[in-house]
C-alpha positions in Angstrom: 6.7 -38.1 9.3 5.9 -39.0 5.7 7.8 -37.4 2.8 5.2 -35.6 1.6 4.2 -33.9 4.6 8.1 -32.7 5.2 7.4 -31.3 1.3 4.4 -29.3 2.2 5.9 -28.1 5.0 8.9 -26.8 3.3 6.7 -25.4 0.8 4.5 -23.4 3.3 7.7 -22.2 5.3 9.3 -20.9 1.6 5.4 -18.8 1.4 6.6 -17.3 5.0 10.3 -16.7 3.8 9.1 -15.0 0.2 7.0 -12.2 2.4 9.5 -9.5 1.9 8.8 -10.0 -2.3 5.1 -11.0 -1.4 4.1 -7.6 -4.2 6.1 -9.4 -7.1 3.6 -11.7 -9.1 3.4 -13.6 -12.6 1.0 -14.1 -15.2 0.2 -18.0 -15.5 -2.8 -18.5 -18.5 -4.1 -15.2 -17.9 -4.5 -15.3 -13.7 -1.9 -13.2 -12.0 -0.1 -15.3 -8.8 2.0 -13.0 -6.3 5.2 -15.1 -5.4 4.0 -16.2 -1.7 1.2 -18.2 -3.7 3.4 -20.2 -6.0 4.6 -22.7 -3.4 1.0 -22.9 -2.2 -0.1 -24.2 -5.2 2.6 -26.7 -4.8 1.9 -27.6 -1.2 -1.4 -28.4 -2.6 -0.5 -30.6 -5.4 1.3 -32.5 -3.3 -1.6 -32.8 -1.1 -4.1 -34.0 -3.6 -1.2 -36.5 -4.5 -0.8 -37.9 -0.8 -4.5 -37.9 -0.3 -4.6 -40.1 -3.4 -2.2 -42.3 -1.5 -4.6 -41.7 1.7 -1.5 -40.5 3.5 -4.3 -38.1 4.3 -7.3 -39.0 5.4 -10.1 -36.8 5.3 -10.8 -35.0 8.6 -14.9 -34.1 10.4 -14.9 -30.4 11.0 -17.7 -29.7 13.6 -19.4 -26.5 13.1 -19.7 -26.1 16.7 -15.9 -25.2 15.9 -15.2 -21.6 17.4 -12.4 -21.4 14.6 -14.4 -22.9 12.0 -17.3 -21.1 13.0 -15.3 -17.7 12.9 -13.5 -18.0 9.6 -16.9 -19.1 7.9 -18.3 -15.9 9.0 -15.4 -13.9 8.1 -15.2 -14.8 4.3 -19.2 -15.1 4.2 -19.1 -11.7 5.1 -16.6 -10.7 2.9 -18.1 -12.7 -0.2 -21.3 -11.2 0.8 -20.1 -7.9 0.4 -18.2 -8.4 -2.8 -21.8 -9.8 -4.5 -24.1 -7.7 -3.1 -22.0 -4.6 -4.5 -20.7 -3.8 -8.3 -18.3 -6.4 -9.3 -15.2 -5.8 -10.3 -12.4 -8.0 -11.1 -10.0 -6.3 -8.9 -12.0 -7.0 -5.9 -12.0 -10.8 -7.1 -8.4 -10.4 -7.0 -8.3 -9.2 -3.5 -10.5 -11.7 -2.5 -7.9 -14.7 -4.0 -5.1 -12.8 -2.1 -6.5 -12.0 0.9 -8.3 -14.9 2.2 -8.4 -18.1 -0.5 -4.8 -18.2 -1.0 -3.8 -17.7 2.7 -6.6 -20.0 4.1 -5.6 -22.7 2.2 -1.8 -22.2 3.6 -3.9 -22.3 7.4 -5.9 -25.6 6.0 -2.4 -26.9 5.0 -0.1 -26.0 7.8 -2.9 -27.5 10.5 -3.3 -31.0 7.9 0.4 -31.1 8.1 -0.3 -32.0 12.1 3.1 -29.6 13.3 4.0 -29.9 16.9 5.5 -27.2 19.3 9.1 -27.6 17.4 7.4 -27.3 14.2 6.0 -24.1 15.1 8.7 -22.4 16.9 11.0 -23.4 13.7 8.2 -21.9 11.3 8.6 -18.8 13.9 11.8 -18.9 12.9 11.9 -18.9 9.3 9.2 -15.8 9.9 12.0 -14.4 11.5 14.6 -14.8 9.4 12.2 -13.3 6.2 12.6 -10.2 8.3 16.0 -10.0 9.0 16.4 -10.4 5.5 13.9 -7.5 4.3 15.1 -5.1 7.1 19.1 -5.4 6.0 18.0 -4.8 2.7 15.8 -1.8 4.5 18.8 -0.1 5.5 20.7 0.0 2.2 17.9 2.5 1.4 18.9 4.5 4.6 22.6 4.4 3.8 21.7 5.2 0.1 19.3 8.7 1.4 16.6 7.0 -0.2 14.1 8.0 2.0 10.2 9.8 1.6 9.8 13.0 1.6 9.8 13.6 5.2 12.9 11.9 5.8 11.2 8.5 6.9 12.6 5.4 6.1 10.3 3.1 3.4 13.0 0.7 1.6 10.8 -0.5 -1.6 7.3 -0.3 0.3 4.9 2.0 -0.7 4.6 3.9 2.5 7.3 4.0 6.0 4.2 2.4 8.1 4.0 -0.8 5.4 8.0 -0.9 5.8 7.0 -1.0 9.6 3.9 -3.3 9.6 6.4 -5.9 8.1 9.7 -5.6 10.2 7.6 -5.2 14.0 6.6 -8.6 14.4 10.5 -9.8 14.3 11.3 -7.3 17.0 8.9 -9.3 19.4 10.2 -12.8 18.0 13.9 -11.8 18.5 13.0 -10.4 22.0 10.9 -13.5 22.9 13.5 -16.1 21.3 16.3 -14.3 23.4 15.2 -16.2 26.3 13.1 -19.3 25.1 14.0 -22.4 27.1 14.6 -24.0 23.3 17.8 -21.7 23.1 18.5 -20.6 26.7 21.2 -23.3 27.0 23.7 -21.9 24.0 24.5 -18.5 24.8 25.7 -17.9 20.9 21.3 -17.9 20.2 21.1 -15.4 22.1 23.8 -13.1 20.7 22.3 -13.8 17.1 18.8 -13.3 18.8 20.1 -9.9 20.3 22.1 -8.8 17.1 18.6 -9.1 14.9 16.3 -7.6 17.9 19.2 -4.0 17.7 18.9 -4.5 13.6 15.1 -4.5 13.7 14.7 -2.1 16.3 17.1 1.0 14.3 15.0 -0.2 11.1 11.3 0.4 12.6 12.9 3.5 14.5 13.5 4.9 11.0 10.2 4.0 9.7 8.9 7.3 12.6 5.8 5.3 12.5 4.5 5.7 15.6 1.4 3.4 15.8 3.5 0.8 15.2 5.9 1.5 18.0 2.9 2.1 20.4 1.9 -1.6 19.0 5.4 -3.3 20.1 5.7 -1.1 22.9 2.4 -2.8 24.6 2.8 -6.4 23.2 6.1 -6.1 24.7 4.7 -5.7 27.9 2.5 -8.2 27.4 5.7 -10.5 26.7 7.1 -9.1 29.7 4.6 -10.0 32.1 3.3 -13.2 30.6 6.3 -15.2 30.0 7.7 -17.2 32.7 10.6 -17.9 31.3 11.5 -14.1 31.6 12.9 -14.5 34.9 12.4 -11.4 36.6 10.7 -9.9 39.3 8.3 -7.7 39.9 10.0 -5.4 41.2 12.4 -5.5 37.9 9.2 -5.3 35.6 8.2 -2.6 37.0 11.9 -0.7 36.9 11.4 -1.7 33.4 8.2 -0.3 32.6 9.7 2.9 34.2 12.9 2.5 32.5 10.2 2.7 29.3 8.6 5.7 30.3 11.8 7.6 30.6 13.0 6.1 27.3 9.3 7.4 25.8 10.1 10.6 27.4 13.3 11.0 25.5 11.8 10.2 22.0 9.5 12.8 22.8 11.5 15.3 23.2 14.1 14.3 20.6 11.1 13.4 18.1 8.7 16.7 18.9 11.2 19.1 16.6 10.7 16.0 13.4 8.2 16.9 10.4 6.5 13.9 11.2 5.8 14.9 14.6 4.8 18.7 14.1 2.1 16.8 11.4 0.6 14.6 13.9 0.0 16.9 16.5 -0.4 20.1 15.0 -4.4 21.1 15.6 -4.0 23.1 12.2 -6.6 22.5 9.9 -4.7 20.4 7.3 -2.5 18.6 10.0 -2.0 15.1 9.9 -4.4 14.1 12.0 -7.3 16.4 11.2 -7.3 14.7 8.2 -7.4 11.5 9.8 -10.3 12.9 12.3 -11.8 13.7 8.5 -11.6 9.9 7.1 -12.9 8.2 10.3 -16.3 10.4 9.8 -16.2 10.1 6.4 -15.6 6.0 6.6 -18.4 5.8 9.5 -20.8 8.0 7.2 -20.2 5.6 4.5 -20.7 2.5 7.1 -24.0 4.3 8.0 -25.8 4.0 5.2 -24.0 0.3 3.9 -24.5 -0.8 7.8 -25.1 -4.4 7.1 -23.7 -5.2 3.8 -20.7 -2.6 3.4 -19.2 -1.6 0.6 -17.4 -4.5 -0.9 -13.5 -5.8 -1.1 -11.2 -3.0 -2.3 -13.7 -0.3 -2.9 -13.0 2.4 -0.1 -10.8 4.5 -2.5 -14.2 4.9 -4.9 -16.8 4.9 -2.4 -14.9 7.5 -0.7 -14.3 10.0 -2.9 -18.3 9.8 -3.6 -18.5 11.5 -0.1 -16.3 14.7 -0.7 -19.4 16.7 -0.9 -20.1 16.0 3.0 -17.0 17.4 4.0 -15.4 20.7 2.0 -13.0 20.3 1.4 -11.3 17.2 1.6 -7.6 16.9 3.3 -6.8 13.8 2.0 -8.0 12.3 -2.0 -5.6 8.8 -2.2 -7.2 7.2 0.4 -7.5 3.3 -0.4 -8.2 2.6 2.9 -9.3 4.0 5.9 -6.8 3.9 8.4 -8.6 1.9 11.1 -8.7 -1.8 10.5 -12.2 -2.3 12.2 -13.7 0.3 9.8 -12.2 -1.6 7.0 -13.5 -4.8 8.0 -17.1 -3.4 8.5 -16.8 -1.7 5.5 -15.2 -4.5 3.2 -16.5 -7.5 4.8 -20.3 -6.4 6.3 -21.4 -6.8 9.6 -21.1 -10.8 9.2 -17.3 -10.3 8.7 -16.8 -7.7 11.2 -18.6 -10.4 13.4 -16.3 -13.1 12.1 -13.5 -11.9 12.8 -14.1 -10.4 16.4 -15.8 -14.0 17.4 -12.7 -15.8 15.7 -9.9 -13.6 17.2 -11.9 -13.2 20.9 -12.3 -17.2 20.6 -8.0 -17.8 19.4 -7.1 -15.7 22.5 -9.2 -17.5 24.7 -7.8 -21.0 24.1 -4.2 -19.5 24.1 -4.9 -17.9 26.9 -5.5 -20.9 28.8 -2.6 -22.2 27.8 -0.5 -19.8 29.3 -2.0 -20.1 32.3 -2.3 -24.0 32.6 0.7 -26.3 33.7 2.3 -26.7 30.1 5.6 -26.7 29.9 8.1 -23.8 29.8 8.5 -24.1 26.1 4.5 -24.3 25.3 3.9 -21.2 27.5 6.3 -19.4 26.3 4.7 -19.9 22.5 1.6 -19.3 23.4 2.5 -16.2 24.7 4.3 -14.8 21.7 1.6 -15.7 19.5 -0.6 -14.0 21.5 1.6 -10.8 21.4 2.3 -10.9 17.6 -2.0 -10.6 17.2 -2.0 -7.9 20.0 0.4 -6.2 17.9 -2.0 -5.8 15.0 -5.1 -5.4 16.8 -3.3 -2.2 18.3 -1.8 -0.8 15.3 -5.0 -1.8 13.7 -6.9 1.3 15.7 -5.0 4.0 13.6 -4.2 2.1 10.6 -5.4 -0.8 8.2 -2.3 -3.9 8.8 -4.2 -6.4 6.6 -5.4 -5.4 3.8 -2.4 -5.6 2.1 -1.1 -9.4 0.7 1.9 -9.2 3.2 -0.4 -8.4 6.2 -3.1 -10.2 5.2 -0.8 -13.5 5.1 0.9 -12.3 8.4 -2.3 -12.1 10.3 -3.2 -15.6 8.9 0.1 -16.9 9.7 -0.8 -16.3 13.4 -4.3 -17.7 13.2 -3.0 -21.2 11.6 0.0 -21.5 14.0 -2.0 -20.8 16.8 -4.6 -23.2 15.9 -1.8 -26.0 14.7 -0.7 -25.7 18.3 -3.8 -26.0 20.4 -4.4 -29.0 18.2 -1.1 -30.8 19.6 -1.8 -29.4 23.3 -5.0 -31.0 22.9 -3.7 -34.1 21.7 -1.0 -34.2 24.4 -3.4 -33.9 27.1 -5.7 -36.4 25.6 -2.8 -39.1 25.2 -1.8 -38.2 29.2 -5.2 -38.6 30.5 -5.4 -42.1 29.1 -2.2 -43.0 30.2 -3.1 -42.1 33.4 -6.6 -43.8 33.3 -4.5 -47.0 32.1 -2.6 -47.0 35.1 
């Protein structure tokens, strides 16, 4: 592989490692740049370079493309939104960080052409950004730095951003524990199974239970899905019952917690009355902005336009409205909405197939944990918002452009044995 390739690679991978800081930003001639879109600019220097050298040639995109087609409806929609609605230079901002920035890492990462190693190494360095962020997690723990109802948040904003960030390494240290790339050396595993227990205490402390529901069903998902877990059913389904007893002990361990009593009071200010409240509130708002929406970053605003429809209001700092397909309708428009159901429905489907053709034990095994890590935020996404945020935004990206890097080499792989064969 060319030099330059190797360096945009490395560049993309230090983007993925920098997530944990992904809020800390600079200043450069008046534009701010958040530091997991400093080595994208470099990555694409050093593209424009090799395409100067035509150690890149240009590549036809069809628009029959499900992906392309997709991701052009996606930002349409969500540049559709932002002009049609009063312009603001924050929402310009949001738009640079939430899907420029992070498209161009995607356009990157699939120019770079990575095969099935490349991507389970990129997997890993994802990984290993999370190890990092939870250990330094739980120095807040050990230091009583906690919110106000005892939940554990390390420097986020909130215990279910803390969360959002650390789950995806629980189901990469559980799926790397038995990849066929690491089955062989039983010291992978140990390192493998010492993260998975590190992750696991950290999102335990976060109490956020959407997020456990979320690991709790793409592990399943793993469980059943992965040859190279090699059990049978009769073990899956002690496990899933070994689950629902382990469920059934948080429950009643967890019922007596703040957090708990909050969620499933029916008072009127309980927790999730006021969510009830923000769900009518955002689908109010999406009723009379039904095609359009509202516009990038505007839910905060818009929302607190509709207090008068429901006296009185449990919740005021509301910047978004806990339900990632509301957000989506509402920030990105119909078109967007439409985007990114067509583009997510269309990634599953090809992965899909994957898993269930005769790939090898190592490509199967990928596809399936790709799979899982976007089931995780399309389930935490029902009672919560897990991309709108630059972290999540680039995490749900990061799955969309490995994904679509590694059907790419599947492809290619079956197109250089069917010639073979036709050769012979």
């Amino acid at each position: 592989m060319p030099p330059i390739k190797r360096s945009i690679r490395f560049a993309l991978l230090l983007s993925v490692f920098l997530l944990p800081v992904a809020h800390l930003k600079v200043v450069i001639f008046g534009i701010p740049f958040y530091s997991v879109e400093l080595p994208i600019v470099v990555a694409l220097f050093a593209y424009g370079w090799g395409w100067r050298k035509k150690i890149f040639l240009p590549r036809g995109v069809s628009v029959r493309d499900p992906f392309f087609l997709g991701i052009a409806l996606f930002v349409s929609g969500a540049l559709l939104s932002f002009f049609a609605n009063p312009f603001s230079l924050t929402g310009l901002g949001m738009l640079k960080t939430w899907f420029a920035f992070p498209l161009v890492w995607v356009w990157l990462w699939i120019e770079t052409d990575p095969d099935s190693p490349n991507t389970e190494y990129a997997l890993l360095w994802w990984l290993g950004s999370i190890a990092l962020g939870s250990f330094a997690s739980m120095t807040y723990f050990f230091r009583g730095a906690l919110s106000y109802d005892g939940r554990l948040m390390g420097w986020y904003t909130s215990p279910n951003y803390l969360a959002f960030f650390l789950a995806p390494g629980i189901l990469l240290a559980y799926s790397f524990c038995f990849h066929p790339l690491f089955s062989k050396k039983k010291i992978f595993r140990y390192v493998f199974f010492a993260v998975l227990l590190l992750l696991a205490v950290t999102v335990f402390f976060t109490h956020s239970y959407g997020v456990w529901s979320g690991i709790v069903l793409a592990g399943l998902f793993i469980l059943f899905f992965d040859k190279t877990v090699a059990l049978s059913w009769h073990k899956k389904v002690f496990a899933i019952i070994l689950l629902g007893v382990l469920c059934g002990i948080f429950i009643f361990f967890e019922s007596g917690s703040e957090k708990w009593q909050a969620l499933t009071s029916f008072q009127e200010r309980s927790s999730f009355s006021s969510r009830i409240m923000i769900w009518q509130a955002a689908i109010k708002i999406i009723g009379e902005h039904f095609f359009l929406g509202i516009g990038i970053g505007r839910f905060q605003e818009v929302y607190l336009s509709y207090q008068q429809y429901f006296p009185p209001y449990l919740e005021w700092a509301v910047p978004q409205p806990h339900n990632v397909y509301l957000a989506l309708w509402l920030q990105t428009g119909l078109v967007g909405l439409a985007g990114f159901v067509f583009l997510v429905s269309a990634w599953i489907a090809r992965m899909m197939a994957i898993v269930s053709s005769r790939s090898s034990g190592a490509a199967q095994s990928t596809a399936v944990l790709l799979i899982a890590l976007l089931i995780l935020t399309l389930v935490t996404g029902i009672t919560d918002t897990p991309f709108f945020k630059t972290d999540l935004a680039y995490m749900f990206w990061y799955c969309i452009a490995f994904g679509i890097g590694f059907l790419n080499r599947q492809k290619s792989a079956r197109d250089c044995n069917k010639g073979a064969s036709i050769k012979s």
